[in-house]
matplotlib code that plots the C-alpha trace (Angstrom):
import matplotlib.pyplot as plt

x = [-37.0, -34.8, -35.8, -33.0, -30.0, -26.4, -24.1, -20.9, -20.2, -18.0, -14.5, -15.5, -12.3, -13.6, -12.1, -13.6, -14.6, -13.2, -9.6, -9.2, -8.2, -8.3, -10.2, -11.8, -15.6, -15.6, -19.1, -22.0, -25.4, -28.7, -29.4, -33.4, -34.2, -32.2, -32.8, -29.6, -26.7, -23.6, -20.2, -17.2, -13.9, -10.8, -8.5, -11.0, -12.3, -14.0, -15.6, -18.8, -19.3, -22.8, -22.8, -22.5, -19.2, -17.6, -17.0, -15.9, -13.9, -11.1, -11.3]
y = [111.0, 112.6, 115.1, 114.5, 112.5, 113.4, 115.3, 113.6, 109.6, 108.4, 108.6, 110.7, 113.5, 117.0, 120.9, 123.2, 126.1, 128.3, 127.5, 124.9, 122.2, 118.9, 116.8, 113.0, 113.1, 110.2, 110.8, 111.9, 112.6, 114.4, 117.2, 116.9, 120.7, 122.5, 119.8, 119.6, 117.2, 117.6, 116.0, 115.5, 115.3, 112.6, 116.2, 118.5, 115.2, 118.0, 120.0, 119.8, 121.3, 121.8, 120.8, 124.2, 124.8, 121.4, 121.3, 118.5, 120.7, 122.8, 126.2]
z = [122.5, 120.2, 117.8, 115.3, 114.5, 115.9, 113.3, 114.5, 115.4, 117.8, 117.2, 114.3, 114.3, 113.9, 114.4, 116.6, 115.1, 117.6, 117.6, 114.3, 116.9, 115.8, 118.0, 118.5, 119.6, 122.5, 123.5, 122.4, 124.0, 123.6, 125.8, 125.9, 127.2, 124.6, 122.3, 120.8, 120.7, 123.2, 122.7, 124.7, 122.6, 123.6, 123.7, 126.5, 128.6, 131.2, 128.4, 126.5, 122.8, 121.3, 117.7, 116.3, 117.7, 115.6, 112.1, 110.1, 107.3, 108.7, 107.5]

ax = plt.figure().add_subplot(projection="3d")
ax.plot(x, y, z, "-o")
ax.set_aspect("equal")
plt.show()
């Protein structure tokens, strides 16, 4: 069950916080022992961000 709604949609485009990449979420999913959201991004296929590493505003 999740415990909350996901930040970020499919196809959604965010940056990562990290590097101010622009990226396009292509999956989403809910990892239930950390009980946070995972995504995997259309530019990093074999890479996983948690949702605290995306933004939606570049700064």
């Amino acid at each position: 069950m999740k415990s909350s709604k996901s930040l970020f949609n499919n196809g959604a485009t965010v940056y990562i916080k990290e590097t101010g990449q622009e990226v396009t979420i292509i999956k989403s999913q809910y990892v239930k022992n950390m009980k946070r959201f995972s995504y995997i991004v259309k530019e990093h296929p074999g890479t996983f961000f948690f949702e605290e590493e995306l933004e939606t505003d570049k700064n």
